[in-house]
C-alpha positions as CSV (number, residue, x, y, z in Angstrom):
1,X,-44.3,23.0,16.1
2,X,-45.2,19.9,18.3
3,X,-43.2,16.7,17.5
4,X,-40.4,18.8,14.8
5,X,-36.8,19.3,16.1
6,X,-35.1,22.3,15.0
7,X,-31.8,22.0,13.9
8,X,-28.6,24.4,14.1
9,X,-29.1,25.2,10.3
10,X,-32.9,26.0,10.9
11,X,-34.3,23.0,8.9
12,X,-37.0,21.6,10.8
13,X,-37.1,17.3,10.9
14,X,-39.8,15.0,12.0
15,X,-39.2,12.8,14.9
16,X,-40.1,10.4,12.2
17,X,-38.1,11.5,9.9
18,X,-34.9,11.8,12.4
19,X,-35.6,7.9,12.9
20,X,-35.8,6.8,9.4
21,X,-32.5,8.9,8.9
22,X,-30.7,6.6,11.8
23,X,-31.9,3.7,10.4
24,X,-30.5,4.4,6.9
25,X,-27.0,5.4,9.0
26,X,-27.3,2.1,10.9
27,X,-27.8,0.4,7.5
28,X,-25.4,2.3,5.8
29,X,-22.3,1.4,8.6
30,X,-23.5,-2.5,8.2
31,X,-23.6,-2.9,4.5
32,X,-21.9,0.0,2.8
33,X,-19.1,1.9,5.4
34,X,-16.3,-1.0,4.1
35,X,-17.2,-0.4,0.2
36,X,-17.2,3.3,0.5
37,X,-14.9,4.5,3.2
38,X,-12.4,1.9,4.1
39,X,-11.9,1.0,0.8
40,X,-11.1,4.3,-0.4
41,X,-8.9,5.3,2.9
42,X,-7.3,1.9,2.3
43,X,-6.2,2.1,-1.3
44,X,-5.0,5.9,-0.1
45,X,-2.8,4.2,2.5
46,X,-1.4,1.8,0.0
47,X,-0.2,4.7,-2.4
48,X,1.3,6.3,0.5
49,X,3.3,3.1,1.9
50,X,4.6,2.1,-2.0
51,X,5.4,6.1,-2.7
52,X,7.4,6.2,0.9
53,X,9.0,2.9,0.5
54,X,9.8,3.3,-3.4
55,X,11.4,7.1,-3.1
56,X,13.0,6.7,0.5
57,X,13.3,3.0,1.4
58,X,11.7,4.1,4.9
59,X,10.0,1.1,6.2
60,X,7.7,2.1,9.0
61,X,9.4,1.7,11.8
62,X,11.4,4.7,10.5
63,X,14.1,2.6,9.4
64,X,16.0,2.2,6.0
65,X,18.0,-0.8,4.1
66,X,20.8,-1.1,2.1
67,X,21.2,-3.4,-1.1
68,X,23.8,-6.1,-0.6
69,X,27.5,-5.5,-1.3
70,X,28.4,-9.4,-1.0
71,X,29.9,-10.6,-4.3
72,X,27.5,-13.0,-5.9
73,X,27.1,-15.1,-9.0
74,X,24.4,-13.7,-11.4
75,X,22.3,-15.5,-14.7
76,X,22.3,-13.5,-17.7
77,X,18.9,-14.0,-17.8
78,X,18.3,-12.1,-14.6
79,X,19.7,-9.1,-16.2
80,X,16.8,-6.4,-17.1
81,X,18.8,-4.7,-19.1
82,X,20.7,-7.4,-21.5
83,X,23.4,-4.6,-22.5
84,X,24.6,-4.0,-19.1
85,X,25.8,-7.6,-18.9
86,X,29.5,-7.8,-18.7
87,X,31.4,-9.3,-21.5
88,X,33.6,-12.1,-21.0
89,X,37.1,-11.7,-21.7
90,X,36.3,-13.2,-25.2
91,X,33.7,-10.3,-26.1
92,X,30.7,-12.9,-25.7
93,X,28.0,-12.9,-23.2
94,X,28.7,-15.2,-20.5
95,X,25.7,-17.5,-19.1
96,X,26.6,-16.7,-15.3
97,X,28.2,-13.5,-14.0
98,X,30.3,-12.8,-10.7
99,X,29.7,-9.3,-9.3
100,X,31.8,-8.2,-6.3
101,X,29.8,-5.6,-5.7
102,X,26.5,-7.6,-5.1
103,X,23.2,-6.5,-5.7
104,X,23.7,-3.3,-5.1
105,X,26.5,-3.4,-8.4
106,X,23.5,-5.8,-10.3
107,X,21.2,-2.9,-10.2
108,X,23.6,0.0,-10.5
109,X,24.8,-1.5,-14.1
110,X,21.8,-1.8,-15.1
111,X,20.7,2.1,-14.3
112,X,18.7,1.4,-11.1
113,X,19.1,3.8,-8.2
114,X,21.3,2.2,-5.4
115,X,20.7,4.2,-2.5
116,X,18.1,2.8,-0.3
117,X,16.3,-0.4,-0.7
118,X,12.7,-0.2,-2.6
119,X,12.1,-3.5,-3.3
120,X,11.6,-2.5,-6.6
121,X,13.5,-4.4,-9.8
122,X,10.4,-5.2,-12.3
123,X,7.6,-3.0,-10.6
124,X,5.8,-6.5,-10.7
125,X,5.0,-6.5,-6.5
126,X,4.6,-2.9,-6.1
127,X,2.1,-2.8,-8.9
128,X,0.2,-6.1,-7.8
129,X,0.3,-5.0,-3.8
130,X,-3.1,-3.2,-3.0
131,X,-6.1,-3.8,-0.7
132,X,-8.0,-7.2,-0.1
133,X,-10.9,-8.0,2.0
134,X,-10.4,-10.8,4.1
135,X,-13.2,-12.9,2.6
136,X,-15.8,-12.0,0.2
137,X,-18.6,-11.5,3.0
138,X,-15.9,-9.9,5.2
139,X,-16.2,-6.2,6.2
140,X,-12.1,-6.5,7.0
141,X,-9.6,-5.1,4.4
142,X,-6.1,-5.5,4.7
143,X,-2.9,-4.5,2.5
144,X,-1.0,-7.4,0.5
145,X,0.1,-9.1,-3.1
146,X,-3.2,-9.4,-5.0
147,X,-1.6,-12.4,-7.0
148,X,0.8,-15.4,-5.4
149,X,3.5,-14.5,-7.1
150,X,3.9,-10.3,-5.3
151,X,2.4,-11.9,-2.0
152,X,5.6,-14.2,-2.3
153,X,7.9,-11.4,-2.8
154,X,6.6,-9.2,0.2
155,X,7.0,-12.3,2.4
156,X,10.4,-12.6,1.3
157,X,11.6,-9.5,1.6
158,X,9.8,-8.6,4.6
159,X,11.3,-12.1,6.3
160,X,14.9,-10.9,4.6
161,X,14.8,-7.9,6.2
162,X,13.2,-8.6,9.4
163,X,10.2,-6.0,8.7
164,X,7.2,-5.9,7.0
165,X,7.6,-3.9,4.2
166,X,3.9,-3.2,3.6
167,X,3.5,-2.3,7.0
168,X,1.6,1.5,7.4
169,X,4.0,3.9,9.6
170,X,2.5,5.8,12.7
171,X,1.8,8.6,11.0
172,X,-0.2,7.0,8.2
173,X,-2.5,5.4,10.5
174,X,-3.0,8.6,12.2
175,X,-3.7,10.6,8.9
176,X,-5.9,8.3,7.9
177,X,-7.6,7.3,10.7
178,X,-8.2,11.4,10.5
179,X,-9.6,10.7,6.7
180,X,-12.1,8.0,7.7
181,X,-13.5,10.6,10.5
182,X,-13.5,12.9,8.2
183,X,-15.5,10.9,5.6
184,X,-17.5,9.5,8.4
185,X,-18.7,12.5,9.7
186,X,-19.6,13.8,6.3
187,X,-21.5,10.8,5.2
188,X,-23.3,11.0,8.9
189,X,-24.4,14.8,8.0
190,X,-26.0,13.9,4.5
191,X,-28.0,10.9,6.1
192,X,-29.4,12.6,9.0
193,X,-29.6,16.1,7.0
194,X,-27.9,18.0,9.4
């Protein structure tokens, strides 16, 4: 039939038709590809990079760190869990405590695994790190503390360390890099109706 493309699947489209569809694609990639697709990939990324970095302390450069072992002097008050507070030689609970053993002893005492560094002791930067866009008219996302105080934490421990602890590995840009194709290619089919 004059003026129809036949597709692969046999449905027949108007040149007209076809047009309109690239249009609403066109549209769609201006306006609505950062809401739908990066946003989602993103916050996928984000559970990938706090899940790595909690369970193996990998940063993404493939490297791990270790709590310190320096002795250092302590508050009470820093102490999550107030029973694991050593007693002075009274009984009482002293206002400052000296631990040989560092931070690693600080959160060992206190029940916290002490094998890698997660950068996890109150959850309170993990659970406020997610995605951001750049600006509110921005089509740019990017990973980091969505209030002052976690931002402040990953700055500090990323300048501590010398890394950025947020900071996707290889392999997670690759996969999803992968995932936005994926999704891409999908949402391309169901405009155009191929």
């Amino acid at each position: 039939m004059p003026g129809q493309h036949k597709d692969w699947k046999g449905f027949a489209m108007t040149v007209e038709q076809f047009i309109t569809n690239v249009n609403e694609l066109k549209k769609y990639l201006v306006e609505d590809f950062n809401k739908d697709i990066m946003i989602v990939v993103s916050n996928d990324m984000v559970s990938g990079i706090k899940e790595r970095v909690q369970k193996t302390g990998m940063l993404h450069d493939g490297t791990k760190r270790q709590y310190s072992r320096h002795g250092f002097l302590f508050r009470a008050d820093q102490f999550l869990q107030k029973s694991a507070i050593p007693k002075s030689k009274g009984g009482g609970v002293p206002v400052e405590v000296f631990l040989k053993g560092g931070y690693e002893e600080f959160r060992r005492i206190q029940g916290l695994q002490t094998e890698h560094k997660d950068y996890n002791y109150t959850g309170d930067m993990w659970r406020n790190t997610g995605v951001l866009k750049e600006k509110t008219d921005s089509k740019f996302v990017y990973i980091g503390g969505k209030t002052p105080m976690a931002q402040n934490l990953i700055n500090k421990n990323s300048q501590r360390d010398k890394e950025p602890i947020i900071m996707p590995s290889p392999k997670e840009i690759e996969d999803r890099a992968d995932m936005v194709g994926e999704l891409l290619s999908m949402k391309i089919n169901d405009i155009l109706n191929v």
